[in-house]
C-alpha positions as CSV (number, residue, x, y, z in Angstrom):
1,X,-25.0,-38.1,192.6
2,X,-24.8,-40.7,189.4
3,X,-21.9,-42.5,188.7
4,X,-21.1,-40.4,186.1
5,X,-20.8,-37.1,188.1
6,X,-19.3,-38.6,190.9
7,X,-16.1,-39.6,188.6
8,X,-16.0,-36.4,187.5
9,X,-16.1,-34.5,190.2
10,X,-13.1,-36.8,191.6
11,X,-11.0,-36.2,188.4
12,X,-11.5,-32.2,188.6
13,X,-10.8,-32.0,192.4
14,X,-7.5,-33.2,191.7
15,X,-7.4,-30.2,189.1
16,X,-8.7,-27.6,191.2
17,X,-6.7,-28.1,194.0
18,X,-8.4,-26.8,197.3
19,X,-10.4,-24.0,195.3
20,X,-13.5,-23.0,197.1
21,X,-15.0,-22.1,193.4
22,X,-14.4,-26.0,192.9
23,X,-16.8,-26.9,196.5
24,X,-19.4,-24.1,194.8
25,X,-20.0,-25.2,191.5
26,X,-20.0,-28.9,192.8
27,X,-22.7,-28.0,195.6
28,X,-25.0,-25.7,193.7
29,X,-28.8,-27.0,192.5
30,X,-28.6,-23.3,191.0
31,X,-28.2,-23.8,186.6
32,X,-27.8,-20.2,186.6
33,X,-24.8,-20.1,188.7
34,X,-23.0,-23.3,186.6
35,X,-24.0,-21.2,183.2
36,X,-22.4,-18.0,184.6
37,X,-19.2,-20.3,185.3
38,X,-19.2,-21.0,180.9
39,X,-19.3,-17.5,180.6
40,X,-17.3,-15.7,182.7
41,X,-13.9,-14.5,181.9
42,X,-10.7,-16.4,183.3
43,X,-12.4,-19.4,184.5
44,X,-10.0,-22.2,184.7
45,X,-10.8,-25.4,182.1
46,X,-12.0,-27.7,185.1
47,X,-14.6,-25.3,186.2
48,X,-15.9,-25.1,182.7
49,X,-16.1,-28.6,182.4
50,X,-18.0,-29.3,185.8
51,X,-20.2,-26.5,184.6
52,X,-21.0,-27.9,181.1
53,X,-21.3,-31.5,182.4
54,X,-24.0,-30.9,185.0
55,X,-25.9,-28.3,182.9
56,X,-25.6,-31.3,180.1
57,X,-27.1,-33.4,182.6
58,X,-29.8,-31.4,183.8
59,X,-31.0,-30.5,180.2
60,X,-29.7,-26.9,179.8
61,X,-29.2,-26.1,176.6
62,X,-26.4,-23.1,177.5
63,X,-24.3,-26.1,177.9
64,X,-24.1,-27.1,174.5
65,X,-21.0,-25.0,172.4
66,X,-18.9,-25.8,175.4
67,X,-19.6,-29.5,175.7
68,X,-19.4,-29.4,171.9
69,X,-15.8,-27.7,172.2
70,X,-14.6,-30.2,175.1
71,X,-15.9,-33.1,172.5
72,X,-12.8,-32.1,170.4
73,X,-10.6,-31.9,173.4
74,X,-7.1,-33.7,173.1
75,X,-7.6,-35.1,176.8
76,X,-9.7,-38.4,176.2
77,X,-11.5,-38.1,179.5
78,X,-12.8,-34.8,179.1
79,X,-14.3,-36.1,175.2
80,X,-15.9,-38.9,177.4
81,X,-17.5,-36.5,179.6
82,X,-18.3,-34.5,176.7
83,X,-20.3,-36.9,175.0
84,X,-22.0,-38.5,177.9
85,X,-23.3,-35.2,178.6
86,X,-24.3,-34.4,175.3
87,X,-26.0,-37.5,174.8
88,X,-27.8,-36.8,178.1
89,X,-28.5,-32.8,176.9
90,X,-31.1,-34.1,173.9
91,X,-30.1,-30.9,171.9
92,X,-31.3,-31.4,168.3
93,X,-27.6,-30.0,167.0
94,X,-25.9,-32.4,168.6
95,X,-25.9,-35.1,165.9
96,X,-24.5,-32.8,163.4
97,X,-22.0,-31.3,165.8
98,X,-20.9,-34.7,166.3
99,X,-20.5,-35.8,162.8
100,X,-18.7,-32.8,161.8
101,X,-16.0,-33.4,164.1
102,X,-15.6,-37.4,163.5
103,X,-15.6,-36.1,159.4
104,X,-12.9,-33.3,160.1
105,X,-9.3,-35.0,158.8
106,X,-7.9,-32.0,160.3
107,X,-8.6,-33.0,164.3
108,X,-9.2,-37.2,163.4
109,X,-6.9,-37.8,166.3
110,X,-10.2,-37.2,168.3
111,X,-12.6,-38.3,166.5
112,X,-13.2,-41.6,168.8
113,X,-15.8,-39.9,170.7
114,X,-17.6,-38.1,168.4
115,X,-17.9,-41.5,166.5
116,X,-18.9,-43.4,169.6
117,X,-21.5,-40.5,170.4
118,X,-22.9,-41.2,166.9
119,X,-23.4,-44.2,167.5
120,X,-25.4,-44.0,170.9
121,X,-27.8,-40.9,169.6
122,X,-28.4,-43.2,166.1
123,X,-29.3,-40.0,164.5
124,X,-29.5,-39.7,160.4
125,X,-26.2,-38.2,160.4
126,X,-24.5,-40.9,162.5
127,X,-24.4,-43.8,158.9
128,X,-22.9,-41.4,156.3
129,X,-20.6,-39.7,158.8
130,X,-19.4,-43.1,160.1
131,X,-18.5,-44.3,156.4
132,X,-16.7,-41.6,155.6
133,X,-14.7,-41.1,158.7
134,X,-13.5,-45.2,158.2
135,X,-13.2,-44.8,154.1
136,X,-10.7,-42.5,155.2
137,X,-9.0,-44.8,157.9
138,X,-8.7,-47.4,155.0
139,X,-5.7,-45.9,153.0
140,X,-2.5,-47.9,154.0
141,X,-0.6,-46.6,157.0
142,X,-3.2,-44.8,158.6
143,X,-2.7,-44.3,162.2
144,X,-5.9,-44.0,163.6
145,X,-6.9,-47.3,163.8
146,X,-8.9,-47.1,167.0
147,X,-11.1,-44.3,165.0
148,X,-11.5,-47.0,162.3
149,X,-12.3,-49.4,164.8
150,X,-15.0,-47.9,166.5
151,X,-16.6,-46.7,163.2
152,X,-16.5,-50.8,162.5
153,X,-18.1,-51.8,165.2
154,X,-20.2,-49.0,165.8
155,X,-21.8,-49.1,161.8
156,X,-22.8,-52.8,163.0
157,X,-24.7,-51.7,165.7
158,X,-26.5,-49.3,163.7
159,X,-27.4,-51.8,161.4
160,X,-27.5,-50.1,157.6
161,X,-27.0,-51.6,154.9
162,X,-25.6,-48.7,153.4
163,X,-22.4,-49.5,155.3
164,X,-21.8,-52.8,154.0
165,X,-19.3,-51.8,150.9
166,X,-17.2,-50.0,153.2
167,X,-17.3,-52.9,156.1
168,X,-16.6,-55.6,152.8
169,X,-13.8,-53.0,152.4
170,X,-12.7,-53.5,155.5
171,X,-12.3,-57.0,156.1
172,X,-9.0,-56.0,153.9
173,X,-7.3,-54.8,156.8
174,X,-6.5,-57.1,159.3
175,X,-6.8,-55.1,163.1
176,X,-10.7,-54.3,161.4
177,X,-11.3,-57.8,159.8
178,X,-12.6,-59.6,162.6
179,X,-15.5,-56.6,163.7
180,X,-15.7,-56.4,160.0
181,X,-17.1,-59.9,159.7
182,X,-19.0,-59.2,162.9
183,X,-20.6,-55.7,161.8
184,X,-21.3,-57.4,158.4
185,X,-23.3,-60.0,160.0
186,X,-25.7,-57.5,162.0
187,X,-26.8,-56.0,158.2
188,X,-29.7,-56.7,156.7
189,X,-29.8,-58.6,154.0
């Protein structure tokens, strides 16, 4: 078992309590049996996400509106899984899926995943998405600044130029201004 699945599976015990549903879908090879787990009625949120993850993992494309909808979740840890297992899944939706919920205004709160998940698939959508999401983290008092962070640093690691008026816009704002300079140097000339 990865590293990965092995935190997980710790964090959901805890949540499960002594379910023997929880020793089931942990113990199961069978993808059939984890999809039926997304699907069927009253399944608790912890045997969703075990489901989703290790279908994610394994390639299983029935995991990808649930991994999608735990990618907006307000629990960090469950948007880190998420995205891990997206990342893994190789679903052509997922850099859209991504960049429409580091865009939305309405959920930005969690948008740190989604950004960082960007970042890592370096899809077309990740540069435009990631300017936009920190144009909007720019306006004075925003609270989000870990959002705007991560766009920062992560828009240096992808290396477009296109980002370079909104990093020189940036360097304005003094918790960005030092991964400003940073992401700015990465850009081609």
């Amino acid at each position: 078992m990865d590293e990965e699945l092995r935190s997980l599976t710790e964090r959901l015990r805890n949540e499960a309590g002594a379910s023997p549903a929880y020793d089931r879908l942990v113990a199961t090879e069978d993808l059939d049996v984890l999809a039926a787990a997304l699907t069927e009625p009253g399944q608790p949120l912890w045997a969703r996400e075990l489901a989703a993850f290790r279908l994610g993992a394994a390639g299983d494309g029935r995991a990808f509106e649930a991994l999608v909808l735990l990618l907006n979740h307000r629990e960090p840890r469950r948007c880190a899984s998420a995205a891990r297992a997206l990342a893994r899944l190789g679903d052509p939706r997922t850099a859209r899926a991504a960049a429409a919920l580091a865009t939305n205004e309405l959920r930005v709160a969690y948008a740190l995943h989604p950004v960082r998940l960007l970042v890592e698939l370096r899809a077309p959508e990740a540069v435009p998405a990631l300017v936009t999401t920190l144009r909007r983290r720019l306006r004075p008092h925003d609270p989000h600044r870990t959002v705007a962070l991560a766009c920062v640093t992560g828009l240096g690691a992808l290396g477009d130029a296109r980002a370079r008026p909104v990093l020189n816009d940036a360097l304005a704002h003094p918790v960005l201004a030092e991964e400003a300079v940073r992401a700015l140097a990465r850009l081609p000339d």
